[in-house]
Each structure stands twice: as structure tokens, then as C-alpha cells.
C-alpha positions in Angstrom: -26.4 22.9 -20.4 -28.7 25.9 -20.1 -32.3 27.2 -20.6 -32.1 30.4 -22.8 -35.1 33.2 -21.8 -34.4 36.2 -23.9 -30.1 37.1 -23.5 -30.7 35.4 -20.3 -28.8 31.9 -19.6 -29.6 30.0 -17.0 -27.7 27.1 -15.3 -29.2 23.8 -14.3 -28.3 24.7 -10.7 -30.5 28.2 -11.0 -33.4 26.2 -13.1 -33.6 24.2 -10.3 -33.5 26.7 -7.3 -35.9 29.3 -9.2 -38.3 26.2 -9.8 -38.0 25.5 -5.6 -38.4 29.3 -5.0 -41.7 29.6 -6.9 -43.0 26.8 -4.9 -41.9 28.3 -1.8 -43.9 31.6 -2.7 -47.3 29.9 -3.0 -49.4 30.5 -0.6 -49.7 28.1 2.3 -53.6 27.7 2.6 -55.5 26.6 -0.8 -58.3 28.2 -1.8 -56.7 31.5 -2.7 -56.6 31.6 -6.6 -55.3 35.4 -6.9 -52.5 35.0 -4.3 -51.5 31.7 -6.3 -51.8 33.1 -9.4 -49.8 36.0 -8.3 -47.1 33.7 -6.5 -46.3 32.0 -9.3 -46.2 34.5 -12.0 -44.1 37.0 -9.4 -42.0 34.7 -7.9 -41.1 32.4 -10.7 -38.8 35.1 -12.4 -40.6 36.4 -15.1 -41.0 40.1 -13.4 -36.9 40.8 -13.7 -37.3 39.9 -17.4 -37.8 42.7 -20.0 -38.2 42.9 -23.6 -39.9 40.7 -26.3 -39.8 37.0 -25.2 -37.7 34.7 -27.6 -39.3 31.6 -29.0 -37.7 28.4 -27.7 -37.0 26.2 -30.3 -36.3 22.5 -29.6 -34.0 19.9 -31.2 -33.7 16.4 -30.5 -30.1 15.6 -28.7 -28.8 12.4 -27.6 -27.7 11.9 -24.4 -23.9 12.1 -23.1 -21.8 11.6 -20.7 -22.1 15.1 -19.7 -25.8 15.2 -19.6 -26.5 12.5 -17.7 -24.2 13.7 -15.0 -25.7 16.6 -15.2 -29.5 15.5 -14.9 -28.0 13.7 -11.5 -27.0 16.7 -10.0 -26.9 17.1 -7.1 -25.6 20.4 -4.9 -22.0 20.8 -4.3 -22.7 22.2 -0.5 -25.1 20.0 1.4 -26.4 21.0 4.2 -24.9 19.6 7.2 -26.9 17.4 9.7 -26.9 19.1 13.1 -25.8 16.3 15.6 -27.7 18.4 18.2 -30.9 18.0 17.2 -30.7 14.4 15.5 -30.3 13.2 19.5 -32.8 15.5 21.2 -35.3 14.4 18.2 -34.4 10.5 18.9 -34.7 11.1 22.4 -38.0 12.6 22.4 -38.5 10.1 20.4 -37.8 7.4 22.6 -39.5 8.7 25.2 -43.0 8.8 22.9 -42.7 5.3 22.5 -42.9 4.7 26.3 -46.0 6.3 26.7 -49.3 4.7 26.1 -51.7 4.6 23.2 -54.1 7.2 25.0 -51.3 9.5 26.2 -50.3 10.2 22.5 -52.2 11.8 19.6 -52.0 11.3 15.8 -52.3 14.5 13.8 -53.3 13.9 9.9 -51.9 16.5 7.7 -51.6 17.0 3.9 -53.8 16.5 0.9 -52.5 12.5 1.2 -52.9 12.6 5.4 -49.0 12.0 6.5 -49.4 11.1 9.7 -47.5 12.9 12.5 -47.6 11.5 16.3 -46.5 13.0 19.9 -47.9 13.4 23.4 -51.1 14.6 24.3 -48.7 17.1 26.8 -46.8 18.5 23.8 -50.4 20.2 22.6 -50.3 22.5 25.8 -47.9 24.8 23.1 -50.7 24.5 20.5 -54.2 25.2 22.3 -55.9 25.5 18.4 -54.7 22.1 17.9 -55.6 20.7 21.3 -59.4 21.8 21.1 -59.7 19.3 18.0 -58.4 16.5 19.3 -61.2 13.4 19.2 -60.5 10.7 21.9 -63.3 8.5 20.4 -63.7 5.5 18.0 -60.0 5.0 18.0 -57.4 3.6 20.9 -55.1 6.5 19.9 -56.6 10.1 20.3 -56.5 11.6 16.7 -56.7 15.0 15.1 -58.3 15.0 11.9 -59.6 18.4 10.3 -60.5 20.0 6.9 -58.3 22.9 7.1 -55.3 20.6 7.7 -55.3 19.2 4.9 -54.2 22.4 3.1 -51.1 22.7 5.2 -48.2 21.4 3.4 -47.0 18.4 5.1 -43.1 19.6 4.5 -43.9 22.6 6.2 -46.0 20.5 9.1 -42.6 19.0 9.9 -40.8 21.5 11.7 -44.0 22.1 13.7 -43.7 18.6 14.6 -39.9 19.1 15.2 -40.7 22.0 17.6 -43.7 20.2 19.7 -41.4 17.1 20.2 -37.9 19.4 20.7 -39.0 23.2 21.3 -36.8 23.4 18.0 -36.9 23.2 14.8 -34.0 23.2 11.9 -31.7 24.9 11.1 -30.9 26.4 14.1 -29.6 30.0 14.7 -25.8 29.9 15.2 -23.8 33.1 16.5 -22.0 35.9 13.7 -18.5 34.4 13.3 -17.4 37.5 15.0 -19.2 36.8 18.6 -22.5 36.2 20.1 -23.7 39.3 19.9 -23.1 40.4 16.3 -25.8 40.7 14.0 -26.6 39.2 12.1 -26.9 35.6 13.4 -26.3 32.3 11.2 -28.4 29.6 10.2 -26.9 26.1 10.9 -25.9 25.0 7.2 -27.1 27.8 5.1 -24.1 28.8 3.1 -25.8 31.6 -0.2 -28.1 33.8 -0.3 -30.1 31.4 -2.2 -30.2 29.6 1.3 -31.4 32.2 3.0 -34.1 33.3 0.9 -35.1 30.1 0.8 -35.2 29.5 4.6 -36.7 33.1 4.7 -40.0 32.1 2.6 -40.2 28.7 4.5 -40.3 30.5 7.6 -43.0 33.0 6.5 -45.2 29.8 5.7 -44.7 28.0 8.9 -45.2 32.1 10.8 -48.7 31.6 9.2 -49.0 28.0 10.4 -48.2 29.1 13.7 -50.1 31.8 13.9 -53.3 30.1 13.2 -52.7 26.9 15.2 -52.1 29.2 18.2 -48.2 28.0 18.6 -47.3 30.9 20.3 -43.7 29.6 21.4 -42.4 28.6 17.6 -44.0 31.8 16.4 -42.0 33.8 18.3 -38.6 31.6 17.5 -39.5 31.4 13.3 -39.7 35.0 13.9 -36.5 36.0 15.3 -35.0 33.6 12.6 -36.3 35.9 10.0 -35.4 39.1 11.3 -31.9 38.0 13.2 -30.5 35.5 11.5 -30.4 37.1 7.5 -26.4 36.5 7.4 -27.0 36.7 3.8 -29.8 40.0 3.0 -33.5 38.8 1.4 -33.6 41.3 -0.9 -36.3 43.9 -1.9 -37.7 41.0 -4.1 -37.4 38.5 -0.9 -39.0 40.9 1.4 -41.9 41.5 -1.0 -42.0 37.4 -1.2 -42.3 37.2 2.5 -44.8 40.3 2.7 -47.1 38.2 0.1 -47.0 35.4 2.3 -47.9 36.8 5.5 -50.0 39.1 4.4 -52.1 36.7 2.3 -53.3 34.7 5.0 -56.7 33.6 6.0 -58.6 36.0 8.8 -58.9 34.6 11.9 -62.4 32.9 11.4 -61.5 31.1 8.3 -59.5 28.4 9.5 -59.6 27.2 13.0 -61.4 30.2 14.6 -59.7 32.7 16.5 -56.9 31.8 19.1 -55.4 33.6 21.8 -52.0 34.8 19.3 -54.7 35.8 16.4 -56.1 39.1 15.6 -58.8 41.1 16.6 -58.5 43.3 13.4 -56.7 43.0 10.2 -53.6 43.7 11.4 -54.0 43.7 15.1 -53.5 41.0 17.9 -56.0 40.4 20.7 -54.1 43.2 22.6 -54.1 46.0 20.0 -50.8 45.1 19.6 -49.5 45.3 15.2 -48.5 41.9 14.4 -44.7 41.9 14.6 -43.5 40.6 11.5 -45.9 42.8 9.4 -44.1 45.9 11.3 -41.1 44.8 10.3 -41.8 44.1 6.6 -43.6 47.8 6.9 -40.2 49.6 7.9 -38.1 47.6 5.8 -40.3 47.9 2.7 -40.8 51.5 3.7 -37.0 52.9 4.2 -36.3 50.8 1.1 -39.0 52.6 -1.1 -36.9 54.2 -3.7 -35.3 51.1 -4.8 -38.8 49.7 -4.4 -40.7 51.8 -7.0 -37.5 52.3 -9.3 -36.9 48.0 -10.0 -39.8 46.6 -8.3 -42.3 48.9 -9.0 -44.8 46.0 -10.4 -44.2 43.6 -8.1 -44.9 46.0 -4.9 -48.4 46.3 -6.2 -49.2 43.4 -7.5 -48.7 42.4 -3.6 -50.6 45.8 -2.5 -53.4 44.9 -4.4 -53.9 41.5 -3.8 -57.2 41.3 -2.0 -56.3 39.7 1.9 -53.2 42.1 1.8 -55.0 45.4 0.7 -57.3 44.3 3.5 -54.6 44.2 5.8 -53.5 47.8 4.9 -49.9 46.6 3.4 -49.4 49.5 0.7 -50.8 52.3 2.5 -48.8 51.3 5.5 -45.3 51.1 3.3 -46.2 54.7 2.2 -47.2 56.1 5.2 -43.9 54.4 7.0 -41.7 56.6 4.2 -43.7 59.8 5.0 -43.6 59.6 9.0 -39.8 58.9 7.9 -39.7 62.5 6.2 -41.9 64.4 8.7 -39.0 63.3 11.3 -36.8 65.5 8.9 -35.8 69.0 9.2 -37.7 71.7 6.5 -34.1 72.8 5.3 -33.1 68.9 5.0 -32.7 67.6 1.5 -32.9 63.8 1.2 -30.6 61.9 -1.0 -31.4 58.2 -1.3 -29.6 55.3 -3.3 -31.5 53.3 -5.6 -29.7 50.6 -5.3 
């Protein structure tokens, strides 16, 4: 069984993992119509297709055998379940239950308000989120606010994961060939598909983090993304990432500045460029031949995009490829691949 878009076939597996890619590309704060619009239209596929579209046409087919099993798929590599981390999360856990009503905290999160509970101690790792709490009205202290309702309350999970564990899944394992190959692992990721996928998440929850102050799991989503690609992103994974990041609300449009956020666009409190921007810059930038030759209109529809353009992320891609060629000799010429 397969969807036909143009001479293009597509199996039920790929259907399925471009439909959870585009998701994983929208924006993680609402209220952003352009990046959304972009998101969906960039990262859904259509951008690698070329040509005249060909008109579907339908016809009524009963169902098999075949296409039932089929419509039950399910993958043929599950992740596995990391022993590890099922008995640190059961024992912190166990250890929340002891405690009493007023030494925990119930954070609301999502457009339906999932409900996510730990210890008033575990919020010394989130000050943004610690500020909000309201110990009124209620026998258990609660954190209810606007903006947290926009976060994705998938995404809230690992941030619940990490305030209860210090960890979150999956967890960076070593290069088969020693501990200190790059690049690392993640724990159950076995394609590429895995790892872009993992790499997008983690961009969303880099934003969360950001805002809600978390400087600890900031620091640990970020090392997953640049350390632990066993499988490369890809210029169009990169540009998904840069979208992300990029994208997000400034530092006064959420929960107000905290001490991780920025003082300017693309600064930290410190002066200091915000790491994983730097790292999208150089890769983008060393990359930018293959960039403009396949991905041409996907780099600016990112660059233009109003909170990125803010944040500089075109003119510093271009800028990183010329200090790249002022480190070159006059008499050098430079032959790139296109990939």
C-alpha cells in the first residue's frame, strides 16, 4: 500500500514518520502563525518535491487481509525500555509519595491541564517555575499559568523526568568503539529517522528549558544534540532545528526573563551567544554550498521568518562562511562538495 505524490511512492511506514516529523517541527509556543505556517508546509515534505503535482484520484477498495494488517502497523524496531531509568523514576517516585501534601507541588500543563506532581525541592533546578508557585486555596501548592498551557504536555514529560531523576530519555550511551568516540548514542535510537526525530524533540524541550530557567537539563538536551548525532541531521534537520530555536518567544513574552535567558536577541545575561544557535551558525555556515544548491528555499524561508531574522540567523550563516574564507590564503582556491 502506498500514497503516490507525483513519481514519488511512499510506504505506510514513511506516511506515518513524515506525518510525526511535521508535528515535531511546529513551533512549541502557540501564537506564532508564520512559524506554524512555515513548519508545516517546510517540514511536511512538500519542499523536496518538484514538478507539476499529480491529481489523486480515489477508488473505493475493500478491505483485505493485507490491509488490515497493514493499518495495524506497528514498527519493526521498538524502542527498548531502559531498566535504568524505569527504577530511578519508581524510586523517586516512591520517595514523592512519602512526603506530605504541602512539601509537593502540582504543575498543570497542556491545552487539557495534564497534571504533573513532584517536590517543592525539585523546583530549586527551575527558579521560573518556582516564582509561580501558589500555596493558597488548595492543601497541595499548585502551579497554574497561561503560558503553560501552550507547552505540549508530551514534551512537559521529560522535564518532569529530569526534575524527579536529573534525566530524561533516551539516554546518551558511548560510540561502540569506546567512550570517547564521537559521536555518542542514544539509548534505543536505531535510523536516522530516530535521530532526527529525537533531534527536533530536543530543540523543543531546549526552548522549554530555556524559558523555565532549567539551566541543568538545558545544558544536558544540548549535549544530546550536538554529541550524540550517531546517525547525521541533515542540512534539512539542521534547518528544522534552527526554525525551532530560533523562533522562540523573547524573553519578556512568556515568563519574564530568568537568569539562563537573554539580554539581547541572541545573547545571554553574560554577553555570552547562546550555544546552540553558535552551533547551528557553523554548521549551517560550513555547509552553505549544499545549502543554497538543494535547500536554497527552505534556508530562507527560515531567515526570513520574523523572530529568526530578529535573531540575526541568515546574516550570521553568511557571515560564518565569509570569516571562513578570510581565514584562507589570497592564492587559495576553494573547492567545496555539494553534496
Amino acid at each position: 500500500m502506498s500514497r503516490r505524490w507525483g513519481e514519488r511512492r511512499l510506504s505506510v511506514e514513511q506516511v506515518l514518520r513524515e506525518d510525526s516529523q511535521e508535528a515535531l517541527f511546529v513551533p512549541e509556543f502557540a501564537g506564532d502563525a508564520e512559524a506554524t505556517e512555515i513548519s508545516r508546509e517546510t517540514f511536511g515534505g512538500d519542499h523536496r518535491r518538484s514538478g507539476r503535482k499529480r491529481q489523486r484520484e480515489y477508488t473505493e477498495r475493500k478491505p483485505t487481509a493485507t490491509t488490515a494488517s497493514m493499518n495495524s502497523f506497528q514498527p519493526s524496531t521498538p524502542r527498548q525500555a531502559v531498566k535504568i531509568k524505569s527504577e530511578a523514576e519508581n524510586q523517586a517516585l516512591a520517595d514523592l509519595r512519602l512526603k506530605s501534601p504541602d512539601q509537593k507541588v502540582q504543575i498543570f500543563v497542556g491545552p487539557n491541564n495534564t497534571i504533573y506532581e513532584v517536590g517543592l525541592e525539585d523546583l530549586e533546578k527551575a527558579p521560573a517555575l518556582k516564582a509561580l508557585v501558589n500555596k493558597t486555596g488548595a492543601q497541595t501548592p499548585f502551579i497554574m499559568h497561561p503560558e503553560l498551557t501552550k507547552i505540549s504536555a508530551d514534551n512537559f514529560r521529560s522535564v518532569y523526568e529530569f526534575l524527579l531523576t536529573n534525566e530524561y530519555m533516551p539516554a546518551i550511551i558511548d560510540h561502540p568503539l569506546g567512550e570517547n568516540k564521537f559521536p555518542k548514542r542514544l539509548d534505543g535510537c536505531t535510523s536516522a529517522s530516530h535521530y532526527q526525530d529525537e533531534a527536533s524533540r530536543g530543540a523543543h524541550l531546549y526552548v522549554i528549558t530555556k524559558r523555565l530557567g532549567l539551566k541543568s537539563m538545558q545544558d544536558l538536551v544540548l549535549r544530546k544534540i550536538i554529541q550524540a548525532q550517531h546517525q547525521p541531521y541533515g542540512i534539512e534537520g539542521l534547518l528544522g532545528i534552527a526554525m525551532i530555536v530560533f523562533s522562540r518567544p523573547e524573553d519578556n513574552a512568556v515568563f519574564g526573563p530568568c537568569g539562563s535567558e537573554k539580554s539581547s536577541n541572541h545573547q545571554d545575561s553574560e554577553g555570552n551567544q547562546d550555544p546552540l544557535e553558535e552551533w547551528l551558525v557553523q554548521n549551517l555556515g560550513d555547509k552553505l554550498q549544499p545549502v543554497m544548491i538543494n535547500h536554497a528555499r527552505l534556508f530562507f524561508q527560515v531567515a526570513n521568518h520574523g523572530a529568526c531574522a530578529a535573531r540575526g540567523f541568515g546574516v550570521r550563516v553568511l557571515r560564518r562562511k565569509v570569516e571562513v574564507w578570510d581565514t584562507m590564503d589570497a592564492n587559495v582556491v576553494a573547492i567545496e562538495d555539494d553534496e
